[in-house]
N, C-alpha and C positions, 0 to 999 in steps of 0.2 A: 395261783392267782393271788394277787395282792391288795387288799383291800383297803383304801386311805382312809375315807370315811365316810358318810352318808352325803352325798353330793345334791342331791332334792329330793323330795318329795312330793309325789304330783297328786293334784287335787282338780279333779273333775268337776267343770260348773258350766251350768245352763248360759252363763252370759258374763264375759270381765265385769262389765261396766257394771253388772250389780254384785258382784263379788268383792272386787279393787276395795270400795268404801268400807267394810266390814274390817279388811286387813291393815287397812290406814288407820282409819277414825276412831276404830274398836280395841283396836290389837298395838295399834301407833306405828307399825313397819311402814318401808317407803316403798311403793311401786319401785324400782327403776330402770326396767325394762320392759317392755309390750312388744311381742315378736310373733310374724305369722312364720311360719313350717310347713307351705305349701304341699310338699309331698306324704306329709305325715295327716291333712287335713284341719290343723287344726291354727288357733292363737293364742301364746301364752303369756303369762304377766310373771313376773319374779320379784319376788322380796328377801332380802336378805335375814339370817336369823344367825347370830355366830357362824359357825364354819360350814354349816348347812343353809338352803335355799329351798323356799315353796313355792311351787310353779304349778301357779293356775292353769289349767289347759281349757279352751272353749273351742268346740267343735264347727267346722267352715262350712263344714258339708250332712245333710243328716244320717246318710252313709257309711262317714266316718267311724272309728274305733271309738274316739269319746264319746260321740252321739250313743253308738250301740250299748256303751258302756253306763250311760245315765237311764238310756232305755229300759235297761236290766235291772241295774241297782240302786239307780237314783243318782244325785250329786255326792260328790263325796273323796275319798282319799283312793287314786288310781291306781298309783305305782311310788316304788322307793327305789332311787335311781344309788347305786355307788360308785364313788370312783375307783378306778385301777390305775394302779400303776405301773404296770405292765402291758399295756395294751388293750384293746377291747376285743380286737383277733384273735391275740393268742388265748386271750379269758372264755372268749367263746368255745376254741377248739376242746382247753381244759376242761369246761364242763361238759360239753357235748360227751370227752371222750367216759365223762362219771356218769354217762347216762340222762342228764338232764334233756329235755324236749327244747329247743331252741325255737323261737320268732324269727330272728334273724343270725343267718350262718355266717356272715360278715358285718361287720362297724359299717355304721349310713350316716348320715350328716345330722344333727339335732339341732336342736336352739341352743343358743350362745356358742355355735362355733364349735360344739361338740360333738368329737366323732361318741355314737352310742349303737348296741346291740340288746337284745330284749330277751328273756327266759319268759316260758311259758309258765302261766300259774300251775298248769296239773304238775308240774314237775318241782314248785318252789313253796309249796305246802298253800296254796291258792292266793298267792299274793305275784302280781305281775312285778318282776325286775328286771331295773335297767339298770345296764353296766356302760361306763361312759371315763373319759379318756378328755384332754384339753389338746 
């Protein structure tokens, strides 16, 4: 697997609209995307930082994985997404084959158009990773 570079970093929060302002007004980044991920349950907001991206995620449903995930630990920083260059298939099948516990055994569709797959925290030293592909 080939690792280009840290593609986002998702950041778990109770609600955009009271998140957005903090990362504008405070931070000076620009919103400039707001995108729902039906299947994934959630809505996220992107801002741009150099070659990496923070992607708010707000939960659609309270069911949801982010919901579950504020439940537990609060708001806060979810997941750290990298890209491959390789593929997100073939990255998957590679770690599965090292043993890692896998979310997702095949690439699904993501925000921005990204196909992405998921490692399980017990297996990535308890940090959720996504691996993700343009």
């Amino acid at each position: 697997m080939k690792i280009s570079h840290i593609e986002h970093i998702g950041i778990a929060v109770k609600s955009l609209e009271a998140a957005i302002p903090y990362y504008e007004n405070i931070l000076g980044l620009k919103c400039y995307n707001v995108e729902e991920v039906a299947d994934q349950k959630v809505k996220t907001a992107f801002f741009q930082v150099g070659q990496t991206k923070i992607e708010l995620l707000e939960s659609t449903d309270p069911e949801g994985a982010v919901a579950k995930f504020i439940d537990k630990k609060g708001e806060g920083v979810h997941h750290i997404a990298y890209a491959v260059a390789d593929g997100v298939n073939s990255a998957l099948s590679e770690v599965a084959a090292k043993g890692v516990q896998l979310i997702d055994r095949q690439g699904r569709k993501g925000a921005e158009g990204l196909t992405i797959g998921f490692l399980h925290p017990k297996s990535t030293q308890s940090v959720l990773t996504e691996l993700c592909e343009k």
